[in-house]
C-alpha positions as CSV (number, residue, x, y, z in Angstrom):
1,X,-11.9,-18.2,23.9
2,X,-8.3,-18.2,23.4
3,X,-8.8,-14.6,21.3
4,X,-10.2,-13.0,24.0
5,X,-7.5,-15.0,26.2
6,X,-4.9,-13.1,24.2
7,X,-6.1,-9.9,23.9
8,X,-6.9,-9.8,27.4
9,X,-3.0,-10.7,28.5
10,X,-1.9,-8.3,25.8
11,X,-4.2,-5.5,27.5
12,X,-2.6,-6.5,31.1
13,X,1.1,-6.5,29.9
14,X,0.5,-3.0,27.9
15,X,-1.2,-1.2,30.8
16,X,1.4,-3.1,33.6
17,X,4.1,-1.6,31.2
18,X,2.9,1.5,31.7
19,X,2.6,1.6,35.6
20,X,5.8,0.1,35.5
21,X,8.1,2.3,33.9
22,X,6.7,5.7,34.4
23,X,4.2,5.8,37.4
24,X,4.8,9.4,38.0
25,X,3.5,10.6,33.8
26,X,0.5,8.3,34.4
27,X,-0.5,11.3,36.8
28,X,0.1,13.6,33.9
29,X,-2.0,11.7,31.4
30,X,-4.9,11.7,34.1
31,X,-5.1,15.2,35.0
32,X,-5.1,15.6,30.9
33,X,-7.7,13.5,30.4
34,X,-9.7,15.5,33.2
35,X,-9.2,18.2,31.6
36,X,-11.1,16.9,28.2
37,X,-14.6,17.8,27.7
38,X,-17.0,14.5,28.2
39,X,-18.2,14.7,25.0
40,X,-15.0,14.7,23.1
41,X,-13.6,12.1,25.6
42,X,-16.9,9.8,24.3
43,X,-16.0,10.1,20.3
44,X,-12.3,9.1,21.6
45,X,-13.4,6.2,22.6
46,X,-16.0,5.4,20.1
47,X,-12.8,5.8,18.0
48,X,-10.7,3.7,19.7
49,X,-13.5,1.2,19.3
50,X,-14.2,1.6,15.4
51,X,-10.2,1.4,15.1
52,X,-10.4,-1.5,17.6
53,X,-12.8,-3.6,15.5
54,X,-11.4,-2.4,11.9
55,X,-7.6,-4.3,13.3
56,X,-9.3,-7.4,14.6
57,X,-11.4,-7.4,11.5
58,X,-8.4,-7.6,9.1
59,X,-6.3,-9.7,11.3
60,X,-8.6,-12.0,10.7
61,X,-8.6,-11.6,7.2
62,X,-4.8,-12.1,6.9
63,X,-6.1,-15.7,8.7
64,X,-4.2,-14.5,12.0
């Protein structure tokens, strides 16, 4: 429980950091992200998720 505590908080500060200090490019990033066909935006985040698992995986390893 205190993983997912953690990666929860880290989630929070990352995206807070980004509303934060440039609210403005946010908008940017959006409308770019529009502009990406559903199907790539889907292996994007299948990727994000295989990359995702793969640094948990050998965090865990390294017995962090």
């Amino acid at each position: 429980m205190s993983w997912l505590l953690l990666g929860f908080g880290l989630v929070l500060v990352i995206e807070g950091l980004v509303l934060a200090l440039a609210p403005s490019r946010l908008e940017d990033v959006i409308e770019a992200i529009r502009n990406i066909p559903p199907e790539t935006r889907r292996m994007l985040g299948l990727g994000a998720v295989a990359l995702g698992v793969t640094l948990v995986w050998i965090a865990r390893s390294l017995g962090v």
